[in-house]
N, C-alpha and C positions, 0 to 999 in steps of 0.2 A: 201268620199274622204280621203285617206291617209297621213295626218301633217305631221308625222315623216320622218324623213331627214335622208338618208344614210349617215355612217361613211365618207365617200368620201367628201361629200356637206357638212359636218359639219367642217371635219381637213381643206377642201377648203374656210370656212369660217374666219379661225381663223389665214389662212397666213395672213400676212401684204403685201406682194408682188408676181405677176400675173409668175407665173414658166413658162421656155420655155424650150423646148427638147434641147437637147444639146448630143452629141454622139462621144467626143470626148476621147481624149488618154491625161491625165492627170499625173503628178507627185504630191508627196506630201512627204513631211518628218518631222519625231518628229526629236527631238537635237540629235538622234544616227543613224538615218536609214533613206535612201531613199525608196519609195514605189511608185507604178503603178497601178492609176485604169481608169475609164471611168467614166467623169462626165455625166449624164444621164437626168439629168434639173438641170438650175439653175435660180436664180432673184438676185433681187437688195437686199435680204437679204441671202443668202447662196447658196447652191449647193448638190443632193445627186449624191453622190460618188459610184460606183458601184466595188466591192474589194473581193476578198479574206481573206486581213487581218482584222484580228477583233479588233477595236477599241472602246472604250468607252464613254460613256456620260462624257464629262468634259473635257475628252483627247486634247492636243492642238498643233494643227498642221501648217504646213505651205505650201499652196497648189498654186500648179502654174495654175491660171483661164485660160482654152486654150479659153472661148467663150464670150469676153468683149462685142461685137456685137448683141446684139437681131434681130429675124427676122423683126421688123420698122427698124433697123437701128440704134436703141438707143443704146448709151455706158454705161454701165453698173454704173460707174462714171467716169466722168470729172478729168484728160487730160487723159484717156486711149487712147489708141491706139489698134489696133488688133493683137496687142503681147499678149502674156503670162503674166500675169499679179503674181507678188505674195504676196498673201494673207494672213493672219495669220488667221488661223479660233480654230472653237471649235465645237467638235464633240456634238451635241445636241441629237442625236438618233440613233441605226442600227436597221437594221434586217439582215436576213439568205441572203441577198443578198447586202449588206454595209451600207452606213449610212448617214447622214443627217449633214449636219455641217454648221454653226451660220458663215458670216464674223466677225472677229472683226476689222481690219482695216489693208489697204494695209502695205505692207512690202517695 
């Protein structure tokens, strides 16, 4: 019998919070520039961003959440509503297809 754990089941180990699809048409801007991506999943601790533009680990942004809603029903937090929400976040990671980004607390 094979122990070892796919890279998948391991970085799936090491969220703190349960990701849901999300396929929606997003905005996000630094203090100079508005930007357009699709958030592609998100949880109760971030969202990856799916982009063109390349941003960095550390980079800190301010991103408008289109999916406060989970599929139960859950609010992402308390008093959202099913607007637009905006978030200040921090880019935590990309790849070749955009990047992962930390909430730090609503805007």
């Amino acid at each position: 019998m094979n122990t070892s754990k796919t890279q998948n089941e391991a970085k799936d180990e090491r969220r703190k919070h349960r990701r849901i699809v999300c396929d929606e048409t997003t905005f996000f801007a630094t203090r100079v520039k508005l930007y357009e991506g699709l958030v592609k999943n998100i949880s109760f601790g971030g969202v990856f961003v799916e982009s063109a533009d390349a941003f960095f680990p550390g980079e800190l942004l301010t991103l408008a959440v289109p999916c406060t809603t989970n599929e139960e029903g859950l609010k992402l937090k308390e008093p959202f509503n099913d607007e637009d929400v905006k978030m200040k976040c921090k880019v935590i990671w990309k790849n070749k297809d955009g990047f992962g980004i930390e909430f730090i607390e609503p805007k």
